[in-house]
Phi, psi and omega in degrees: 000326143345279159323289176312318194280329190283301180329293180331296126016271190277353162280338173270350167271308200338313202276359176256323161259324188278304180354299200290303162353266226301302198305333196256313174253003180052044147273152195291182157303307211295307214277312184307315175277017190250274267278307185280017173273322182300312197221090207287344187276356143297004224234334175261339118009278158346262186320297191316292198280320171330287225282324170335286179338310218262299189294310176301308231255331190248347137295344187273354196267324199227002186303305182305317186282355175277348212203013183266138171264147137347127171307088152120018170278046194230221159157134189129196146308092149327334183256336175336133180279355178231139166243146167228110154262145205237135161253108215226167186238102184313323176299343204279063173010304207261001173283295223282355168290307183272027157320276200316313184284005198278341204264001161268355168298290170340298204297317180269005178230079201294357236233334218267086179273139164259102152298155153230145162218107190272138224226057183303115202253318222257137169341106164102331172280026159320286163325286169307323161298327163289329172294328174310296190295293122006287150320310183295338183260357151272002166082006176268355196303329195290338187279294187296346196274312173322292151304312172309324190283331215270292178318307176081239206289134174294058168302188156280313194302303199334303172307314190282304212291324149345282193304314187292343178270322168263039175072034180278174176283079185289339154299328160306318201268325178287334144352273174316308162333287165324343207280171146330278226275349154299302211294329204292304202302324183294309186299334157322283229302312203315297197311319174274334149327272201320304174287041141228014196037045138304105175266347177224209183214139007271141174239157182236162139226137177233126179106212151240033159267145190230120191231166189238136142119180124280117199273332181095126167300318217280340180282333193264293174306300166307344175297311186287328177069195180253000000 
């Protein structure tokens, strides 16, 4: 198993790393796989800068349309010279956690346009997203996305309650909601999630960096650069 594990292993770095081995130290293949059996702990090193590679390269493909906002899906400096997009599920525990650091980003960054996109994974948030989407096209998004989070589980009272404190037009917004050109924008997010291989929520991109998780402000600012 070991062995298979190991094989495994350096075929998935190999065409990205091991090149580079051979090139730098002239050992053969035979001698490049004794060298990463031996010291296996480069090999998670290894995979990190592969997948890094990989996550630039299938970002570089969708990035404008990754990083084009909803009409009014945005928060922050709308005009910002740095973006940071988050893909994130009003259901999603560790979304309504990196709430507080995205809005110290801001605060502490005037120059910092955030997208959002939503990206609903989990059963039922559906619901909150379309309502989100609906608000952004009433010029409201940062008050419901703010309530929605605030609110905690996105039941439907959750949702109404969400809407009516940040005012919206609720005949309108369930409307809108309901509409095409909603439904058309979620199945985006999906399709460009999957092409940037987001298996969960909240995921980012800053940059040419492509990150997963909550992450933490100090990772997110650094992400964002100067």
């Amino acid at each position: 198993m070991k062995q298979h594990l190991a094989t495994a292993a350096i075929a998935l770095v190999g065409g990205f790393a091991g090149a580079a081995i051979w090139s730098f130290t002239g050992l053969g293949h035979s001698q490049t796989r004794d060298y990463l059996v031996s010291n296996p702990g480069i090999l998670p090193e290894m995979a990190d800068a592969w997948q890094a590679e990989q996550s630039r390269e299938q970002l570089a493909q969708v990035a404008d349309e990754v990083r084009k906002p909803f009409p009014g899906a945005v928060l922050g400096n709308p005009n910002g010279t740095r973006t940071l997009v988050k893909f994130t599920d009003y259901a999603c525990g560790y979304c309504r956690i990196s709430v507080a650091d995205v809005d110290r980003l801001i605060q502490e960054n005037p120059d910092v346009r955030v997208v959002i996109r939503e990206f609903p994974i989990f059963q039922g948030s559906d619901v909150p997203a379309r309502m989100a989407l609906a608000a952004a096209k009433q010029g409201k998004y940062k008050a419901f996305h703010h309530a929605m989070f605030e609110l905690g589980s996105p039941t439907a009272e959750n949702v109404m309650l969400a809407a009516q404190q940040a005012g919206l037009d609720l005949d309108a917004a369930r409307e809108y909601g309901a509409s095409e050109e909603v439904t058309a924008e979620l199945a985006r997010n999906q399709e460009l999630a999957r092409s940037l291989g987001f298996t969960g929520t909240p995921s980012w991109v800053a940059g040419d960096k492509v990150m997963e998780g909550a992450i933490g402000f100090d990772r997110l600012e650094a992400a964002l650069g100067s």
